[in-house]
mmCIF file as Biopython writes it, N, C-alpha, C and O atoms, coordinates in Angstrom:
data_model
#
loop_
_atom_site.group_PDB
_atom_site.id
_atom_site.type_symbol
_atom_site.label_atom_id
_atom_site.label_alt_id
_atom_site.label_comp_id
_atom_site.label_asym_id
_atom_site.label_entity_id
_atom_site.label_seq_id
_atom_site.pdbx_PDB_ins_code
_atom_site.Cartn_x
_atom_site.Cartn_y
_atom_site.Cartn_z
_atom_site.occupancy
_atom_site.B_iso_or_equiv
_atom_site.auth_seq_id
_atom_site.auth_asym_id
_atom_site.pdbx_PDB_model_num
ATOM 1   N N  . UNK A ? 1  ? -66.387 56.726  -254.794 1.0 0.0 1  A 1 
ATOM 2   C CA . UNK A ? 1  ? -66.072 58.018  -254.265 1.0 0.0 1  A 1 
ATOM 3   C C  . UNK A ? 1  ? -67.060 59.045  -254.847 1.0 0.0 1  A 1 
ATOM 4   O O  . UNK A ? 1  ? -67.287 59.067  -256.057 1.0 0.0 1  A 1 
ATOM 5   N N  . UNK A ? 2  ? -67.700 59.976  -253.904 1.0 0.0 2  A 1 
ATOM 6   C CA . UNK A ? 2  ? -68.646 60.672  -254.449 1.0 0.0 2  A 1 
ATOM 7   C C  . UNK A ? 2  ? -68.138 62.144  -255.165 1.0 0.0 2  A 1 
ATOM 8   O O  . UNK A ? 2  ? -67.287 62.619  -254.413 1.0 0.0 2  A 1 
ATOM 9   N N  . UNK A ? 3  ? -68.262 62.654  -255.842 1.0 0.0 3  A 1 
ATOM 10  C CA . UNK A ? 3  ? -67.937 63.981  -256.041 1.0 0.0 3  A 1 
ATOM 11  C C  . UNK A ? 3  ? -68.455 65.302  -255.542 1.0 0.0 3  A 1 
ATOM 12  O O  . UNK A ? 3  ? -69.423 65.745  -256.160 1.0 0.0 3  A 1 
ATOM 13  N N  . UNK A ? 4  ? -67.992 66.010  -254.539 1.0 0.0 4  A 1 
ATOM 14  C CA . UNK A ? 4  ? -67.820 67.031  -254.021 1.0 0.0 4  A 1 
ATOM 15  C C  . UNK A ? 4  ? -69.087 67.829  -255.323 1.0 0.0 4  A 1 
ATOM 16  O O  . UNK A ? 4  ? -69.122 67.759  -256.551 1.0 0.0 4  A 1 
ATOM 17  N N  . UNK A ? 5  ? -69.858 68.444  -254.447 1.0 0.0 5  A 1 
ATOM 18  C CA . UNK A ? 5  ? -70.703 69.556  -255.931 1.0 0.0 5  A 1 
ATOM 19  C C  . UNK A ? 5  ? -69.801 70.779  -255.686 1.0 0.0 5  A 1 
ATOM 20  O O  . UNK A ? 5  ? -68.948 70.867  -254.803 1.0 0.0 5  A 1 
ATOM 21  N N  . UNK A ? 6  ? -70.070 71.556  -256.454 1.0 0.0 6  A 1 
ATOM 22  C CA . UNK A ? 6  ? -69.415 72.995  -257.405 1.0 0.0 6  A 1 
ATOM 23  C C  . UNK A ? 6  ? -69.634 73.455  -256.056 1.0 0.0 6  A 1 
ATOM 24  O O  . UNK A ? 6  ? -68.677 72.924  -255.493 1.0 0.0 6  A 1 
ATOM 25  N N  . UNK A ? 7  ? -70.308 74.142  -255.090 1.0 0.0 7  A 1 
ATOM 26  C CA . UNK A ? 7  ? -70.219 74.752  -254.182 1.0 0.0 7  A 1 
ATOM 27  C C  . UNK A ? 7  ? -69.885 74.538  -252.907 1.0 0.0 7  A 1 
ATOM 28  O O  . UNK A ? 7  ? -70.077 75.349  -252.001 1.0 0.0 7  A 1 
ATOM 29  N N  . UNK A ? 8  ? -69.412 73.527  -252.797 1.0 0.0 8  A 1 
ATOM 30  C CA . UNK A ? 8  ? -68.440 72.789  -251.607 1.0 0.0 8  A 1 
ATOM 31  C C  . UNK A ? 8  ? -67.120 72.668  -252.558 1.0 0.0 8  A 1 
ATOM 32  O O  . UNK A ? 8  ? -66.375 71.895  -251.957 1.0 0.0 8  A 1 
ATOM 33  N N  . UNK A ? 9  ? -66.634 72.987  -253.494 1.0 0.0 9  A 1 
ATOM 34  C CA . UNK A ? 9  ? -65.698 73.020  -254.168 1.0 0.0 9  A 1 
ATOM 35  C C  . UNK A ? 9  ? -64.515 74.464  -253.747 1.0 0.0 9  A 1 
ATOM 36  O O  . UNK A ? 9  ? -63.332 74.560  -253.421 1.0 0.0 9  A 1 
ATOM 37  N N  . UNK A ? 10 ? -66.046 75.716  -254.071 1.0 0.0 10 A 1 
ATOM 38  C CA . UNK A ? 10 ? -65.355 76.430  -254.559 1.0 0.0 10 A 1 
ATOM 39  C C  . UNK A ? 10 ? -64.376 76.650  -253.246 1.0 0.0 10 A 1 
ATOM 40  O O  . UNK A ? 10 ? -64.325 75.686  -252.482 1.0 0.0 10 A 1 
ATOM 41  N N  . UNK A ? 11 ? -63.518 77.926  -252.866 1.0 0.0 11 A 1 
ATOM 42  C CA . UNK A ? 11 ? -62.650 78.529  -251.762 1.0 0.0 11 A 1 
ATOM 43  C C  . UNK A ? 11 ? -63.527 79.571  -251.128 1.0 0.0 11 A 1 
ATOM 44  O O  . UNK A ? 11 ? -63.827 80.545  -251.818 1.0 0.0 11 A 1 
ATOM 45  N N  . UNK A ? 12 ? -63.935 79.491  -250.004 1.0 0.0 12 A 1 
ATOM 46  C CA . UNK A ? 12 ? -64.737 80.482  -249.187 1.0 0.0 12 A 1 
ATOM 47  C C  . UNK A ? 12 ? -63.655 82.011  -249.421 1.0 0.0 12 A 1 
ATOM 48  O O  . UNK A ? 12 ? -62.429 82.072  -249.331 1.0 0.0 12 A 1 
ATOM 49  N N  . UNK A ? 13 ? -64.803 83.301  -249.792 1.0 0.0 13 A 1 
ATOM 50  C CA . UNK A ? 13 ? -64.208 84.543  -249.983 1.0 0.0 13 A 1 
ATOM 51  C C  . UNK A ? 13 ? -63.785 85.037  -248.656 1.0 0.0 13 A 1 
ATOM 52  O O  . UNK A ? 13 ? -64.294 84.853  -247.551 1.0 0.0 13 A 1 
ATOM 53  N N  . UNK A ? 14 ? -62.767 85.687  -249.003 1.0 0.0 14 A 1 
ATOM 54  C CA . UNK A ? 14 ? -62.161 86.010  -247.652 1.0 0.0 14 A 1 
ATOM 55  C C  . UNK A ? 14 ? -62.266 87.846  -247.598 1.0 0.0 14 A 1 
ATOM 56  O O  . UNK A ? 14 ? -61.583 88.618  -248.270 1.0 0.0 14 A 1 
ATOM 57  N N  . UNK A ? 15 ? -63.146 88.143  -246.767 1.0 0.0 15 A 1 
ATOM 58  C CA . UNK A ? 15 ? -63.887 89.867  -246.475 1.0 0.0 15 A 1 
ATOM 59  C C  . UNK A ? 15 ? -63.229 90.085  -245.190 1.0 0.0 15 A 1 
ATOM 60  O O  . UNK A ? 15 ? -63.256 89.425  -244.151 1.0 0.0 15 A 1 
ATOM 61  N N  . UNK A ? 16 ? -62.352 91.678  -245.656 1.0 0.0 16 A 1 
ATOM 62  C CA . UNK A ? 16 ? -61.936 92.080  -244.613 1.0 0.0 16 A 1 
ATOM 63  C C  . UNK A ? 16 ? -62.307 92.528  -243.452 1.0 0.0 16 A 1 
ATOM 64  O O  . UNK A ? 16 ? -62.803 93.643  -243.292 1.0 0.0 16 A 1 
ATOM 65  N N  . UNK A ? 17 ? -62.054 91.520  -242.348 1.0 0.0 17 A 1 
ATOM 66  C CA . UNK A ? 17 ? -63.315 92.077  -241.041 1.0 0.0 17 A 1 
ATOM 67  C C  . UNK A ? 17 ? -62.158 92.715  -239.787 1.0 0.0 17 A 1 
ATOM 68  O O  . UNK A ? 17 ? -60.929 92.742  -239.861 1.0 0.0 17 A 1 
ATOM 69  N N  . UNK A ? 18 ? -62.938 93.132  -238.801 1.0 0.0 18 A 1 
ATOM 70  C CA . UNK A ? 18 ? -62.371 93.771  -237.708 1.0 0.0 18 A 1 
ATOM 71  C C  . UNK A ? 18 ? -60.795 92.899  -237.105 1.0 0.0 18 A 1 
ATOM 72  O O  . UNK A ? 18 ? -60.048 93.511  -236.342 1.0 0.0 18 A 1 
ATOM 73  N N  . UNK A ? 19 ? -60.543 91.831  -237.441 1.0 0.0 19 A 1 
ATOM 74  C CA . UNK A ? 19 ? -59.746 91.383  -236.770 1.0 0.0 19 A 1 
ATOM 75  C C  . UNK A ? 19 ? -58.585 90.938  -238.167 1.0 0.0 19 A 1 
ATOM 76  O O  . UNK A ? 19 ? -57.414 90.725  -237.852 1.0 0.0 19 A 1 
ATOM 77  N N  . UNK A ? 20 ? -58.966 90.831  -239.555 1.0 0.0 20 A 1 
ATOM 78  C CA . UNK A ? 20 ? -57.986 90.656  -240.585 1.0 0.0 20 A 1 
ATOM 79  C C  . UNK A ? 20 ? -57.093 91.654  -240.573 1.0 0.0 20 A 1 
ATOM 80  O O  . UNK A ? 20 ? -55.872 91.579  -240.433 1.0 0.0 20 A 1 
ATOM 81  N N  . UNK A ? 21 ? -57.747 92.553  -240.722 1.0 0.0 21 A 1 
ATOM 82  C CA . UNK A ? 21 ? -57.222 94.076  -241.018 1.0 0.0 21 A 1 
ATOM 83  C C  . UNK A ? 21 ? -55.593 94.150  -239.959 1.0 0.0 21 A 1 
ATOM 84  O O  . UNK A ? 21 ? -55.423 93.972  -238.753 1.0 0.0 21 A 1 
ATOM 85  N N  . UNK A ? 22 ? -54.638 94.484  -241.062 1.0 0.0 22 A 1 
ATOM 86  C CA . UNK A ? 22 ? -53.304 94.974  -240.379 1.0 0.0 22 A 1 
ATOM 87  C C  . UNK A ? 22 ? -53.097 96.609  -240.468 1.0 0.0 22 A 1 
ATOM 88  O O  . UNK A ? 22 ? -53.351 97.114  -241.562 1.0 0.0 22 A 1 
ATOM 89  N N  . UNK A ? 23 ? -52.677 97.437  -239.454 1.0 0.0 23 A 1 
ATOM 90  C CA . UNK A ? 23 ? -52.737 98.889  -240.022 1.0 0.0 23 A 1 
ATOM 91  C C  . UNK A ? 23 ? -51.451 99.036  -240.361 1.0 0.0 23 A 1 
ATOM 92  O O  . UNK A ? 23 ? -50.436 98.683  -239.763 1.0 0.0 23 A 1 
ATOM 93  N N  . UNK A ? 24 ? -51.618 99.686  -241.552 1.0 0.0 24 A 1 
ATOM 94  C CA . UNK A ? 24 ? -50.509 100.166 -242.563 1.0 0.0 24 A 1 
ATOM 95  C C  . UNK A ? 24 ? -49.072 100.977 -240.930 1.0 0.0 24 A 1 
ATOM 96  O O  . UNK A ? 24 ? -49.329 101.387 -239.798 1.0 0.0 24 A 1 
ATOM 97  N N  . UNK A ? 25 ? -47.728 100.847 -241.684 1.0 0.0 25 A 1 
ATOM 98  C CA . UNK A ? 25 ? -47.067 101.041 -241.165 1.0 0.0 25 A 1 
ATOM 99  C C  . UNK A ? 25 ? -46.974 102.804 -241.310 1.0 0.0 25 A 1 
ATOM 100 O O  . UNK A ? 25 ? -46.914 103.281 -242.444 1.0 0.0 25 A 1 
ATOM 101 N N  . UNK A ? 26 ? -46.970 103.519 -240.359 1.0 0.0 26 A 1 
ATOM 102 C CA . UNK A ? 26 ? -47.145 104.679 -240.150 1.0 0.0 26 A 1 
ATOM 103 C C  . UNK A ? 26 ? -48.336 105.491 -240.176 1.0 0.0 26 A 1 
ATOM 104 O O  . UNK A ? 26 ? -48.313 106.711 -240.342 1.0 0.0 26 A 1 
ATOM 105 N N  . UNK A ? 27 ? -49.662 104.613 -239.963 1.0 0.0 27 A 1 
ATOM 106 C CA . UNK A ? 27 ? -51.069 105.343 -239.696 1.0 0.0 27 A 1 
ATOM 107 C C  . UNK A ? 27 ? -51.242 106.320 -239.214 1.0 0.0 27 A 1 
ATOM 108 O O  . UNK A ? 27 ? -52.084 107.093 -239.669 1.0 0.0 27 A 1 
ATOM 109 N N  . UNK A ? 28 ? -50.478 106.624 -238.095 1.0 0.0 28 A 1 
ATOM 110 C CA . UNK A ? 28 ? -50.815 108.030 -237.159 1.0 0.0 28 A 1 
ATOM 111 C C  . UNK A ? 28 ? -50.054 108.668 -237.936 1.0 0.0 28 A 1 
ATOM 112 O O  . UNK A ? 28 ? -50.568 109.782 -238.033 1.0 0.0 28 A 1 
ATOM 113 N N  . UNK A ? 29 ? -48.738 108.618 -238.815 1.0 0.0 29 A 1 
ATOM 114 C CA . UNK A ? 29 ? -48.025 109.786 -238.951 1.0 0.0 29 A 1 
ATOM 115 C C  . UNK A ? 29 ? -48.579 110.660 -240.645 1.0 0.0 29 A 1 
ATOM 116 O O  . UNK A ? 29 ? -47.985 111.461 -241.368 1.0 0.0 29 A 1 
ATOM 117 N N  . UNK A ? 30 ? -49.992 109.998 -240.743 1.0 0.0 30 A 1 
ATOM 118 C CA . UNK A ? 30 ? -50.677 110.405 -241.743 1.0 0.0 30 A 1 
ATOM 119 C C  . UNK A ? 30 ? -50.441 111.907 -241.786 1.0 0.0 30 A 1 
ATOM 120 O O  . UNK A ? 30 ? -50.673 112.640 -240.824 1.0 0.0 30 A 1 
ATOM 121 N N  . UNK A ? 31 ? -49.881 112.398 -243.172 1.0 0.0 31 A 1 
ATOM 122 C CA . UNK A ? 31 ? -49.763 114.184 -243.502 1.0 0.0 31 A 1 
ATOM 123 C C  . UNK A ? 31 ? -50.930 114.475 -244.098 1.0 0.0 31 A 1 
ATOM 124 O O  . UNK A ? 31 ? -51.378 113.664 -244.908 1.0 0.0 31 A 1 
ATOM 125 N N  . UNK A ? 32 ? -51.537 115.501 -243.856 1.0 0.0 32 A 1 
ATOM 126 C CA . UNK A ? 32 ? -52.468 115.967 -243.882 1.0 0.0 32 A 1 
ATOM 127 C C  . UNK A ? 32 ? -52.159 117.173 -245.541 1.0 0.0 32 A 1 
ATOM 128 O O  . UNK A ? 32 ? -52.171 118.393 -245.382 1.0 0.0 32 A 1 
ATOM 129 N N  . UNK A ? 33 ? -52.004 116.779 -246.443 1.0 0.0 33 A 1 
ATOM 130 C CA . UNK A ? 33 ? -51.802 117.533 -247.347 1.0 0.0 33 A 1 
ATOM 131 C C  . UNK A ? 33 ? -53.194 119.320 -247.849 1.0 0.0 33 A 1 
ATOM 132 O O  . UNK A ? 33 ? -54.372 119.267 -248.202 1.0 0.0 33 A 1 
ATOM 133 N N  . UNK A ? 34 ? -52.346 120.499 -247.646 1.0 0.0 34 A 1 
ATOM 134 C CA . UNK A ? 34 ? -53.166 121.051 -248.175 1.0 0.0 34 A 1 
ATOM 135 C C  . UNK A ? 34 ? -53.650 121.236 -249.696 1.0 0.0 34 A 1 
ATOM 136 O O  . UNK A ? 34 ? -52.906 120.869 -250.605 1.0 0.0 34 A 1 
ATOM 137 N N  . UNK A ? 35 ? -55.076 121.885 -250.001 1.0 0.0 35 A 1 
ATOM 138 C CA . UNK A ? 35 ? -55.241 122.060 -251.089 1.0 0.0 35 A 1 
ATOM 139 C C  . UNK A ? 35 ? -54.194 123.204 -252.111 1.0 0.0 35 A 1 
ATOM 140 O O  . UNK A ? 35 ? -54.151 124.357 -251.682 1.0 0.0 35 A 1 
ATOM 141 N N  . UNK A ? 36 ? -53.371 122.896 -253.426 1.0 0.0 36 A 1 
ATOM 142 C CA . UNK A ? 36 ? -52.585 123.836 -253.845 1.0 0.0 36 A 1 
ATOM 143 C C  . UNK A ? 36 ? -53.631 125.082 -254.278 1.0 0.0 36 A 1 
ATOM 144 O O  . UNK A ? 36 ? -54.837 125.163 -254.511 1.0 0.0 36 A 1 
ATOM 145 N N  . UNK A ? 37 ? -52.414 126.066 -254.253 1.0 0.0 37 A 1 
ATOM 146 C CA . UNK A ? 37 ? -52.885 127.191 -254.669 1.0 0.0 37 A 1 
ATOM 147 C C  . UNK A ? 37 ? -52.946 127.850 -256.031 1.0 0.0 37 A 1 
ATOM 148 O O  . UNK A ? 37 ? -51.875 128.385 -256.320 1.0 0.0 37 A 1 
ATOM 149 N N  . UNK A ? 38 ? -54.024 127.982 -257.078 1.0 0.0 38 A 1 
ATOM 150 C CA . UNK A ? 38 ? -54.034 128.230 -258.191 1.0 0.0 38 A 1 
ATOM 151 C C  . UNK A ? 38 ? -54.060 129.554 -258.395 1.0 0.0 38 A 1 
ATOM 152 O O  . UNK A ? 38 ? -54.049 130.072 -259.511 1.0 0.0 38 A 1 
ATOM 153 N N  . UNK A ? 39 ? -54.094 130.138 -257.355 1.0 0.0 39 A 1 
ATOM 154 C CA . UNK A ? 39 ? -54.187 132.139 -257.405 1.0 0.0 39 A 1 
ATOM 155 C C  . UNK A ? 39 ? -53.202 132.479 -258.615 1.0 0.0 39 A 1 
ATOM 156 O O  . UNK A ? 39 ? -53.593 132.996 -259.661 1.0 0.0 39 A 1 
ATOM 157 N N  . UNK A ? 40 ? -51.645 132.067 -258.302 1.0 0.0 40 A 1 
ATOM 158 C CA . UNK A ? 40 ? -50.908 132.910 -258.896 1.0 0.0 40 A 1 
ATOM 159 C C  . UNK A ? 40 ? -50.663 132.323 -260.661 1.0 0.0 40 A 1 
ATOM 160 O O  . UNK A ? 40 ? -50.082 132.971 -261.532 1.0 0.0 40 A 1 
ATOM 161 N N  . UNK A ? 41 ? -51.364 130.775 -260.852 1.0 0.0 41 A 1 
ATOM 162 C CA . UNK A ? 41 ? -51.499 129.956 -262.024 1.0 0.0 41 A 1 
ATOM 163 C C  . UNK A ? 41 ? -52.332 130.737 -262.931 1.0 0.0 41 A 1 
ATOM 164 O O  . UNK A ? 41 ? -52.127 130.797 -264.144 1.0 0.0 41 A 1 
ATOM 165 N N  . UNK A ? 42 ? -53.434 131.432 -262.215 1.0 0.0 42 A 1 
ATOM 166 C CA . UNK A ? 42 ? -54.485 132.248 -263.056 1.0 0.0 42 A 1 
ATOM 167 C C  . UNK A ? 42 ? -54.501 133.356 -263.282 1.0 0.0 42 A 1 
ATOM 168 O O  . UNK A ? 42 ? -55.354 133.761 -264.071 1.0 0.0 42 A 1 
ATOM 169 N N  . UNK A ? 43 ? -53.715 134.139 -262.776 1.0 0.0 43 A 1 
ATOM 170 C CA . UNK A ? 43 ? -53.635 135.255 -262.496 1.0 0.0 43 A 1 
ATOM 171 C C  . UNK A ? 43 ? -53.521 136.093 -263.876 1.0 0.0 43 A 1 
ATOM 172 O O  . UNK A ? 43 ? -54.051 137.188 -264.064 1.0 0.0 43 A 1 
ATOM 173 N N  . UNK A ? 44 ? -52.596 135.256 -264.964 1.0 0.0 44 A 1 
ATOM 174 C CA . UNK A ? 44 ? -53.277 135.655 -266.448 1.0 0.0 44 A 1 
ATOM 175 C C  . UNK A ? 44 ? -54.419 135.792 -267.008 1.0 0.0 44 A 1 
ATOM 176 O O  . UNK A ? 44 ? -54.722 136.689 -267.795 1.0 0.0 44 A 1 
ATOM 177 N N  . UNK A ? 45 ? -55.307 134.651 -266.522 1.0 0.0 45 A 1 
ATOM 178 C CA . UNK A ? 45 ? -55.922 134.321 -267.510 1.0 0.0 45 A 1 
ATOM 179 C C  . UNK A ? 45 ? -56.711 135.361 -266.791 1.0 0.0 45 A 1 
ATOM 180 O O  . UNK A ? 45 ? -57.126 136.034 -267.734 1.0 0.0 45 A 1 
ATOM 181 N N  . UNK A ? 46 ? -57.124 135.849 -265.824 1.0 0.0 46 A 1 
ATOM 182 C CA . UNK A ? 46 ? -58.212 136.330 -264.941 1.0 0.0 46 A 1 
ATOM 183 C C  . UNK A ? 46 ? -57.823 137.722 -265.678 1.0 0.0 46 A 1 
ATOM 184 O O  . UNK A ? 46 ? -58.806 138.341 -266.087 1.0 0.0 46 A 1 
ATOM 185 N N  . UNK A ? 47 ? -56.839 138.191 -265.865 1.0 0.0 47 A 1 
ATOM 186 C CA . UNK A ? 47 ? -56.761 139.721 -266.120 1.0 0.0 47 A 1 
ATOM 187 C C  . UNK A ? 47 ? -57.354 139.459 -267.920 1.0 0.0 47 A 1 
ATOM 188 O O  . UNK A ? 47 ? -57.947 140.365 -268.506 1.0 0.0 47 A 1 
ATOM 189 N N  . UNK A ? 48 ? -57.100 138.269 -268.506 1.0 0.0 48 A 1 
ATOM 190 C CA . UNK A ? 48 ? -57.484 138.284 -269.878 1.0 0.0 48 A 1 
ATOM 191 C C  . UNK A ? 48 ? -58.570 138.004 -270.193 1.0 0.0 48 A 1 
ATOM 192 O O  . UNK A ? 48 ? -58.956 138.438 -271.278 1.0 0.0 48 A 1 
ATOM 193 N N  . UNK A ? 49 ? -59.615 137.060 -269.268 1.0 0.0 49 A 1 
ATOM 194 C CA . UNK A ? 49 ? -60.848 137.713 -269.365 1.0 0.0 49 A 1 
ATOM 195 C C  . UNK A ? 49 ? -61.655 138.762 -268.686 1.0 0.0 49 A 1 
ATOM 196 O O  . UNK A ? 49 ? -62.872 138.599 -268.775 1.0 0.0 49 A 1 
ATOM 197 N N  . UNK A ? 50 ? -61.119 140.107 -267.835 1.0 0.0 50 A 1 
ATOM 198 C CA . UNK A ? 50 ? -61.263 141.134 -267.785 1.0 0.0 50 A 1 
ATOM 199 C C  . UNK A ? 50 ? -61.001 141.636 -269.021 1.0 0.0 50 A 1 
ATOM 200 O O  . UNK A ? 50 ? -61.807 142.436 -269.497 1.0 0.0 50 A 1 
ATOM 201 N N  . UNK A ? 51 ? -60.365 141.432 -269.423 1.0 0.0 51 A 1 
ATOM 202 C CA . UNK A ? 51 ? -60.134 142.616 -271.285 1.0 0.0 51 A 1 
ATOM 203 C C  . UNK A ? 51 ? -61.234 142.073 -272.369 1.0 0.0 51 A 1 
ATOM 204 O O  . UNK A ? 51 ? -62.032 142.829 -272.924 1.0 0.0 51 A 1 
ATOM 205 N N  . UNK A ? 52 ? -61.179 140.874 -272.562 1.0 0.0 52 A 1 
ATOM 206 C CA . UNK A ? 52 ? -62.406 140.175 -272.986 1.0 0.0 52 A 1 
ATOM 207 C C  . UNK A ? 52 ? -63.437 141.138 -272.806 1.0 0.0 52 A 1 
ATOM 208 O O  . UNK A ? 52 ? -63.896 141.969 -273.589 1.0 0.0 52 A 1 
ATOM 209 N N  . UNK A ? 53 ? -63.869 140.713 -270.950 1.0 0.0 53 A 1 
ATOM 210 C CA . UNK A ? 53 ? -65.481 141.438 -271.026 1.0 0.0 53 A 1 
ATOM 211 C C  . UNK A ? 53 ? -65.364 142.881 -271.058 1.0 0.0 53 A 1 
ATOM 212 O O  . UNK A ? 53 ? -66.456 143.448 -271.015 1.0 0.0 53 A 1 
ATOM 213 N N  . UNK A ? 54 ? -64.117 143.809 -271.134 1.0 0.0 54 A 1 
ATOM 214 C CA . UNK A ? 54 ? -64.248 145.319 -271.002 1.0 0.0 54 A 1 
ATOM 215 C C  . UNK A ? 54 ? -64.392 145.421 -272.845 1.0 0.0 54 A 1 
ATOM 216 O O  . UNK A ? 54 ? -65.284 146.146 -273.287 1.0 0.0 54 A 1 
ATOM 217 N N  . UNK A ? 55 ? -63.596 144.765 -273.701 1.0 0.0 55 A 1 
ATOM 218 C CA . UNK A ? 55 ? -63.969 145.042 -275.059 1.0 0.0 55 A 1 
ATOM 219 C C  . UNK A ? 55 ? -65.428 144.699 -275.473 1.0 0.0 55 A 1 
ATOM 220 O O  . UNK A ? 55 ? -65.997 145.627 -276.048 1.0 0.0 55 A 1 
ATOM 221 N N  . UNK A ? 56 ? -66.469 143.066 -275.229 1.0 0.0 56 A 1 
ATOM 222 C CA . UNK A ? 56 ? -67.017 142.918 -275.385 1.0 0.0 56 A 1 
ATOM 223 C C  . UNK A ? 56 ? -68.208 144.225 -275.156 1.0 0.0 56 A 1 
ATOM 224 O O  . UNK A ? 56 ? -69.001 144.712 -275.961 1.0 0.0 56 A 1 
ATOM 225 N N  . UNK A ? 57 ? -67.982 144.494 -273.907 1.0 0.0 57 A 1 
ATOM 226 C CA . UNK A ? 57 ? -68.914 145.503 -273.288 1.0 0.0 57 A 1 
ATOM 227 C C  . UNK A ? 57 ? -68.846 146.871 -274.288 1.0 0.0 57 A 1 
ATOM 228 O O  . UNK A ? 57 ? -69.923 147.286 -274.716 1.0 0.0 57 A 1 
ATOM 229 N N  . UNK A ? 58 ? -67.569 147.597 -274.680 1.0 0.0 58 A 1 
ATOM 230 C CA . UNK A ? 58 ? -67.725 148.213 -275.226 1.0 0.0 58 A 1 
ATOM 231 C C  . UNK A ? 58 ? -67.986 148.219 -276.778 1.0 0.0 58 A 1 
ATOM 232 O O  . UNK A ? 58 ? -68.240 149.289 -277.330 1.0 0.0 58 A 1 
ATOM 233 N N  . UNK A ? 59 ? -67.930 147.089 -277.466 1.0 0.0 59 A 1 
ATOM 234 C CA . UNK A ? 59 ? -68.581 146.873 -279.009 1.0 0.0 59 A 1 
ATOM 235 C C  . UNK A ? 59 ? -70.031 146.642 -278.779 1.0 0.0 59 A 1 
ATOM 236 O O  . UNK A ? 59 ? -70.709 146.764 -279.800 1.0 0.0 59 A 1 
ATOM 237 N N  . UNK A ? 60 ? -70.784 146.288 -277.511 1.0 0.0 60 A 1 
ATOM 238 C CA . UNK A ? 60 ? -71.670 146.539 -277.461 1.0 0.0 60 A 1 
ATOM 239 C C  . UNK A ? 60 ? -72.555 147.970 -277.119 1.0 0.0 60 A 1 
ATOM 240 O O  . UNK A ? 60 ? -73.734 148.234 -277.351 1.0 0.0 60 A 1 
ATOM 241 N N  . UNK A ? 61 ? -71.525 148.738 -276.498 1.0 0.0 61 A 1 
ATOM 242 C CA . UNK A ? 61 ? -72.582 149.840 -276.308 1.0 0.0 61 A 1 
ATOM 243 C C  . UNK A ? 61 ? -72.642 150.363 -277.500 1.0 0.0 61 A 1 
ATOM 244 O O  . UNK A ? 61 ? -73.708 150.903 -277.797 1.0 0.0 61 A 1 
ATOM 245 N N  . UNK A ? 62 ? -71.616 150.356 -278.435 1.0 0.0 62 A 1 
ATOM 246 C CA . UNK A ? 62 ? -71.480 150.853 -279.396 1.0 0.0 62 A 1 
ATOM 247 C C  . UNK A ? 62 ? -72.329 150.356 -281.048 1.0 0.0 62 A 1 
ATOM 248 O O  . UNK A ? 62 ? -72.192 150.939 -282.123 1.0 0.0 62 A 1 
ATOM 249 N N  . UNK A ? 63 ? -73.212 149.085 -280.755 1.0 0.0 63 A 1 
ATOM 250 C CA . UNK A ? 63 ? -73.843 148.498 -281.338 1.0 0.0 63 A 1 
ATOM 251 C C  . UNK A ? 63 ? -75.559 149.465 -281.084 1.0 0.0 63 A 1 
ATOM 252 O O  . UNK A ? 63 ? -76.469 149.750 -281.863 1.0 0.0 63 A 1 
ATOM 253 N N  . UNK A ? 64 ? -75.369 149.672 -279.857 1.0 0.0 64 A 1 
ATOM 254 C CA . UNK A ? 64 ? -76.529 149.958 -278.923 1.0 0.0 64 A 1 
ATOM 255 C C  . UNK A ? 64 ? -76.787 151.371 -279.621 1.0 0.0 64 A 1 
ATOM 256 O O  . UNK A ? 64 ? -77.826 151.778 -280.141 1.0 0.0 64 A 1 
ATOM 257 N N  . UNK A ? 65 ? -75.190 152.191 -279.448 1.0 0.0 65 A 1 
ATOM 258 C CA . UNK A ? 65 ? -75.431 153.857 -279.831 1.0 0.0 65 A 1 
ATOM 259 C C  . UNK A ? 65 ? -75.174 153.893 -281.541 1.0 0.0 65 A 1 
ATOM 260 O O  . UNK A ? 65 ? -75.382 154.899 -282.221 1.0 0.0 65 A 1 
ATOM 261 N N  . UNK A ? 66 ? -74.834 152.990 -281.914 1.0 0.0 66 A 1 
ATOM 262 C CA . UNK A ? 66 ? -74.905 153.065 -283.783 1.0 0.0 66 A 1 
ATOM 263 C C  . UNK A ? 66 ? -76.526 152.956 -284.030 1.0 0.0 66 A 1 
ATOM 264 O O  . UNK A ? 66 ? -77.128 153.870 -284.593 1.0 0.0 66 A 1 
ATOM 265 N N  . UNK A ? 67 ? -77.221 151.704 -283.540 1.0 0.0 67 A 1 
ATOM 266 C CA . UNK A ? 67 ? -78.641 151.934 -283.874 1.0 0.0 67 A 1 
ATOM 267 C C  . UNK A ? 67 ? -79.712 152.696 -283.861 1.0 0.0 67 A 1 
ATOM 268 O O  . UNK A ? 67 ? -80.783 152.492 -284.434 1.0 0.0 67 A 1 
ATOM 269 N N  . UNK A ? 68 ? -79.212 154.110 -282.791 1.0 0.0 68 A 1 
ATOM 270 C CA . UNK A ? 68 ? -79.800 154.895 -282.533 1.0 0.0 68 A 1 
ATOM 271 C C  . UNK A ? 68 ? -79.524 155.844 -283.684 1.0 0.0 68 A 1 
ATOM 272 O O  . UNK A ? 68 ? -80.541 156.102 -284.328 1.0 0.0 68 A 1 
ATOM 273 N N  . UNK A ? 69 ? -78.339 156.470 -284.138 1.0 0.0 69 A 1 
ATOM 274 C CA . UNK A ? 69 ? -78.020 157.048 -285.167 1.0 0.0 69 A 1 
ATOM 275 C C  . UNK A ? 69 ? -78.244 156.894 -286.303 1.0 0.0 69 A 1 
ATOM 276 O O  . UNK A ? 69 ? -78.553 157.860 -287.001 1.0 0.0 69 A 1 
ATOM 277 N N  . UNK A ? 70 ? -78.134 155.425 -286.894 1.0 0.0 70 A 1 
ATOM 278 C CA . UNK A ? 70 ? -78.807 155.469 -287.917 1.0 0.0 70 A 1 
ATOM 279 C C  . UNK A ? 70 ? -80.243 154.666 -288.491 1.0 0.0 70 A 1 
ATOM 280 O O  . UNK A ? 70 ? -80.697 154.932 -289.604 1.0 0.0 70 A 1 
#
């Protein structure tokens, strides 16, 4: 009895082609989810880096008008 080689052995891969393919149960009634809304999530933080850059801004002018003075 001869022995079969390693590649007549192995199990042919099985690739999903046009005719394997089953479509999932409820394909058409696919929901279309929108993107959420982070407006009102940020809405802190957005006013807290407005205070940020209004202080930053003003220790700087004030860096600006100290050097002139002295």
């Amino acid at each position: 009895m001869a022995n079969p080689s390693r590649s007549q052995r192995r199990k042919p891969i099985r690739t999903p082609g046009a005719g394997q393919r089953r479509p999932t149960p409820g394909a058409q009634q696919q929901r279309h989810l929108e993107p959420p809304d982070y407006s009102r999530d940020y809405a802190d933080v957005r006013r807290d880096m407005r205070l940020i850059a209004l202080i930053s801004l003003l220790l700087f002018v004030g860096m600006v008008g100290v050097s002139f003075v002295l």
